[in-house]
N, C-alpha and C positions, 0 to 999 in steps of 0.2 A: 148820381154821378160818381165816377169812380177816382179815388183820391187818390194817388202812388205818393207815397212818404221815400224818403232819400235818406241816409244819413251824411252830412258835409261835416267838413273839419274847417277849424278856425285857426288861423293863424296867431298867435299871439304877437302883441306890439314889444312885450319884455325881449332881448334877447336870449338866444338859448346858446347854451355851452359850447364849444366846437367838438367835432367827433372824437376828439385825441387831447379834448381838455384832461388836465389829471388834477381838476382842484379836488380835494378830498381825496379819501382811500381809495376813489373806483376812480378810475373815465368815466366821463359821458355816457360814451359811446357803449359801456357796459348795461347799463340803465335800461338804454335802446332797446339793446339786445334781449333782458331779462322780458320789457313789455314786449317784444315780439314772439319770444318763448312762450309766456306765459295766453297771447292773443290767439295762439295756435290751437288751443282746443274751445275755448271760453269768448270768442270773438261776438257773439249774438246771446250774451248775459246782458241784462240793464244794466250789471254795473259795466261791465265791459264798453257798452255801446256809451256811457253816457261818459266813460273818461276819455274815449275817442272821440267827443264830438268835439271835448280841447285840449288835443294831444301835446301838442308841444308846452302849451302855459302848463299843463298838468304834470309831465315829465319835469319842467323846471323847477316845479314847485316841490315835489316829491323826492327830486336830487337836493335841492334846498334844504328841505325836513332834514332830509336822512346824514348831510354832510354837519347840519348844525345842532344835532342832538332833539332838536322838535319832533320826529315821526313818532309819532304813536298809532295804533293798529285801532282800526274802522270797528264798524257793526256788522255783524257777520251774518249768514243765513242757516238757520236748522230745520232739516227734513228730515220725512223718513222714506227709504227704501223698503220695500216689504220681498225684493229677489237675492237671492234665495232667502230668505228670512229677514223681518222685518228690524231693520235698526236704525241707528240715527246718524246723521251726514250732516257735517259742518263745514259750510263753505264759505270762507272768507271773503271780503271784501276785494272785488276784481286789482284796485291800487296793493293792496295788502300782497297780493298775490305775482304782485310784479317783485315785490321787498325778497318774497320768498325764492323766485326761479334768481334774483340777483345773488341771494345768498348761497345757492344751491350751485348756481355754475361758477363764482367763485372758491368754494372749499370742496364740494362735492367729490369732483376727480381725485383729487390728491386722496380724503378719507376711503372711498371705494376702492381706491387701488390698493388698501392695505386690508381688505376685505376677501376671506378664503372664495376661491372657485368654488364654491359651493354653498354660496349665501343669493339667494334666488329673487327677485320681485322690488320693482321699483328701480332696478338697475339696465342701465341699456342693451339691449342685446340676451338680457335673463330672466326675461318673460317665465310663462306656463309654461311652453314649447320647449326653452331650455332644461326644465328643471325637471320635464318627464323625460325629455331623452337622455339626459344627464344619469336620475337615475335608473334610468333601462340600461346604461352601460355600465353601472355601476354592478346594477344586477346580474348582467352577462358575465362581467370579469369575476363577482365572489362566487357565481355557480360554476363556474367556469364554461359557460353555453347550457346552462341548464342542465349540466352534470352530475351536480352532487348538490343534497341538502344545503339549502340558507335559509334564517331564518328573518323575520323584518320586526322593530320595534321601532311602530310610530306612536309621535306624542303632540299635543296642543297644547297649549296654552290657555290658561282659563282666560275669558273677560280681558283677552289681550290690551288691546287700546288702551282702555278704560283705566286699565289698574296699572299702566306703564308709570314709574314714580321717576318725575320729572327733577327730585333733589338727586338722582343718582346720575342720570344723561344730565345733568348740567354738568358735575363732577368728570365725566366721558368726556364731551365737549370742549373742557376746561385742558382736559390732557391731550387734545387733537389739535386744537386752533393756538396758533403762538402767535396770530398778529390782534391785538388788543381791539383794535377798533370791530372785528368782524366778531368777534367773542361775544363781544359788547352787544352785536346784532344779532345774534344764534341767541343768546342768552333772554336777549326782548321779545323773538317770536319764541322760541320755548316756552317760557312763562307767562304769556299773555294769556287770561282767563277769556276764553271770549262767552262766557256764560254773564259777562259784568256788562254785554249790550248785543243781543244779539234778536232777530223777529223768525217767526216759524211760519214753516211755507207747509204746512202740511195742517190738515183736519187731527182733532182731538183724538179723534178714536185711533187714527194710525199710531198715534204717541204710547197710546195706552198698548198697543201689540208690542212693543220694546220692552222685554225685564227689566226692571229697573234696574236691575243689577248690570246692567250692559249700558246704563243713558250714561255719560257724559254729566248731564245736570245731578245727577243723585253721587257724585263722586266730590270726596273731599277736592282743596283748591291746588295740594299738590301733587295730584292725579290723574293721568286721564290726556290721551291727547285728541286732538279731533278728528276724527276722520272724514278725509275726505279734502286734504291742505298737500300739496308737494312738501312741504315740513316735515310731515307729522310720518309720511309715507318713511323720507329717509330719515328721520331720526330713531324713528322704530329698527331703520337696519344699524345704527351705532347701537341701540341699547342693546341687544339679541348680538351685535358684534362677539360680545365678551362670552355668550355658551357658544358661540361657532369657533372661538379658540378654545375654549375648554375642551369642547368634543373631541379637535385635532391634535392640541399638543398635549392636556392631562389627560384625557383619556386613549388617548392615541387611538381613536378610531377613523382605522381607513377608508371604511364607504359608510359618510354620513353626508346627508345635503339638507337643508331649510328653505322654504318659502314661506315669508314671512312669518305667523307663528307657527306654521308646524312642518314637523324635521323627522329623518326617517336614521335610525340607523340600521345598518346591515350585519350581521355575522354569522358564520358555523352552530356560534354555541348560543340555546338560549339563555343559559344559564349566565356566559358573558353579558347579554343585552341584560340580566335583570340584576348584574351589578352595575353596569351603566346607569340604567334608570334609577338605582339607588341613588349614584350618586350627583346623576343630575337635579334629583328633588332634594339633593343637601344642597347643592350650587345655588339655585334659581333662588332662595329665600335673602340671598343676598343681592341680588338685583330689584326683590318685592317684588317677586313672581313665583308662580306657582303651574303644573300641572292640570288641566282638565281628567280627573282621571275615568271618566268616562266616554273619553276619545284615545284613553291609552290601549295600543293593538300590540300582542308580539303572538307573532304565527308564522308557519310555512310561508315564503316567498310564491311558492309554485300554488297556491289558493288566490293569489291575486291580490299585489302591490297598488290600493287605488291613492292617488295622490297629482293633484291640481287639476282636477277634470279627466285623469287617463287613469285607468285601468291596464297596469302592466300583468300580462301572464306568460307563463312558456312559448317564446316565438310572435309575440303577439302586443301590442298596445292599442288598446282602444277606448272609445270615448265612454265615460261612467251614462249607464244606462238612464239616471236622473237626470243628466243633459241633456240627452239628445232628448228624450221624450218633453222636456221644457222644448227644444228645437222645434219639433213639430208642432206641439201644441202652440205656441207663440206663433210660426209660420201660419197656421192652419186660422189662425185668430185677425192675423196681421192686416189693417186696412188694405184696401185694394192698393192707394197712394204707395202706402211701404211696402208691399210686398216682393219687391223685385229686393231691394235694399234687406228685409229682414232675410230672407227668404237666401243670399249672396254675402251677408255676414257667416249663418249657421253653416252655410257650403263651406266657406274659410273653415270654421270651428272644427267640424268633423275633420274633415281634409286632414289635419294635424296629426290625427294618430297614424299608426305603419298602416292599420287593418281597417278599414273604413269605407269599404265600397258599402257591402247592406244597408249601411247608418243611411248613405249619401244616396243609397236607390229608395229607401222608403220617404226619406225629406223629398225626394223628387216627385214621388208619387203625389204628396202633398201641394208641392207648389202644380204641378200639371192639371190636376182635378181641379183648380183654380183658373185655368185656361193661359197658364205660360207654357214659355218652353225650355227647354233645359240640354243643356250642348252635351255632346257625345261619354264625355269623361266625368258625366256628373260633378261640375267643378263650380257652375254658374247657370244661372237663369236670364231669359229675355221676356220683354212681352211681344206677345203674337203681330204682328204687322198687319 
């Protein structure tokens, strides 16, 4: 016989705040908001599911903690990812995660808005899509339409995350936040070690596919953020803040953008870009960071600018050929259940670049041989009726 499970919510007998209570630094009604922020991707997690089954006693209790100095941060989940390359995801504690979007939409706005147009990821509206068309126009303006010689010098970030040195973004932070109590917050999920309680969701052997030079766990205690926290996403854009003003105002360069670690700059001279790059590898040792210099590129623009999934050339942007072909092959893979779904994501994805019919006629092809169908403009698929 067949069982249908429900999820109900309890009411709690404690009272709850009113919506425009302001005991403490927040409202209430702030709280609310961060758990509905935060329920918004994470809604059908166990931890998610089991702090909704007592929402209201759980919200009281956690405005509680945080107003009386008691919150301290849960036990956290680590996995690994193995797309595109296999590493490690730390995902906090569903409660934990509310603490985080609460802290994020109160400081967040004010610190981004002092953030160059050209600081790319984790920010609203400065997706992938921003940051290839960004610098496509970038590139149009220093070739002048593909006029005359530019050259491009892209660069990464070694072991980004990992080796991010959390005494220096506390010192950022320190000079960003002026109200004490929120400091005091920014400063408890920064430093919180969640290697001091945390369970692994993944088999031994996928652990073993992460360099250790990349885990999280093999990094001293004041190193290393986690990936995979609304935190850790923006506090990476405070740390990296400070070479996206170096680029602009010490080095005065005009067509430079970043997404998260890696940043492009543009110029005529390359002999300019390889004083730049001198002198970004004397900067970066004061933040305790470093270069990957085997991601270091300086070349012709007109050879093709690849950067966040596009491949910019003369008149053209399009999707890096190692995507799309995951596209198909993921499509071509994809249960029958998801096919419509996987198959209506990659359609999005391609779609993105200027130049992207072919891309979007051979994924078709793929989902068709599978017996859907695929509407006029290659945009979407159906199943057959």
């Amino acid at each position: 016989m067949a069982i249908r499970t429900t999820t109900t919510r309890t009411t709690s007998s404690a009272s709850a705040p009113s919506a425009d209570s302001t005991v403490g630094p927040y409202p209430f009604s702030d709280l609310v908001q961060a758990y509905y922020d935060c329920r918004r991707s994470k809604r059908n997690s166990d931890s998610a599911l089991a702090f909704e089954m007592n929402l209201e006693q759980n919200l009281i209790e956690l405005h509680d903690d945080l107003v009386s100095g008691r919150y301290r941060p849960g036990r956290s989940i680590c996995f690994v990812v193995t797309r595109p390359k296999a590493r490690e995801v730390w995902a906090a504690d569903f409660r934990d995660r509310i603490v985080h979007h609460l802290l994020y939409n109160h400081i967040g706005a004010g610190i981004e808005a002092t953030f160059i147009a050209d600081t790319c990821a984790c920010i609203k509206e400065r997706g992938t899509l921003y940051a290839a068309t960004r610098l496509e126009a970038k590139i149009r303006s220093a070739t002048e339409n593909w006029s005359k010689p530019v050259f491009y010098l892209k660069c990464d970030l070694a072991n980004f995350f990992v080796s991010i040195d959390k005494r220096v973004l506390a010192q950022q932070l320190a000079a960003r936040i002026d109200e004490p109590w929120w400091l005091a917050l920014a400063d408890q999920v920064l430093m919180h070690d969640p290697r001091t309680d945390y369970e692994t969701r993944s088999p031994a052997h996928l652990f073993a596919r992460v360099p250790q030079h990349k885990r999280l766990t093999a990094q001293p205690a004041h190193l290393g953020l986690p990936i995979g926290n609304l935190s850790s996403q923006f506090f990476a854009n405070i740390y990296l803040d400070a070479l996206d003003q170096f680029a602009k105002h010490t080095l005065k360069a005009k067509h430079y953008i970043r997404y998260v670690d890696d940043f492009i700059f543009l110029h005529e001279s390359p002999q300019q870009l390889n004083e730049w790059l001198a002198q970004v590898e004397a900067f970066l040792p004061g933040l305790g960071a470093r270069l990957n210099p085997s991601k270091t590129i300086l070349q012709p623009v007109d050879r093709g600018v690849d950067f966040v999934g596009h491949v910019i050339k003369p008149w053209r942007r399009t999707t890096r050929k190692r995507s799309l072909a995951q596209a198909l092959k993921r499509t071509a893979a994809a249960p029958a259940e998801d096919l419509r779904k996987t198959a209506n994501s990659y359609f999005g994805l391609l779609g993105q670049a200027s130049h992207s019919a072919k891309d979007r006629e051979k994924l078709a092809r793929v989902v068709m041989r599978r017996g859907h169908v695929v509407n006029g403009t290659l945009t979407k698929t159906y199943r057959k009726k």
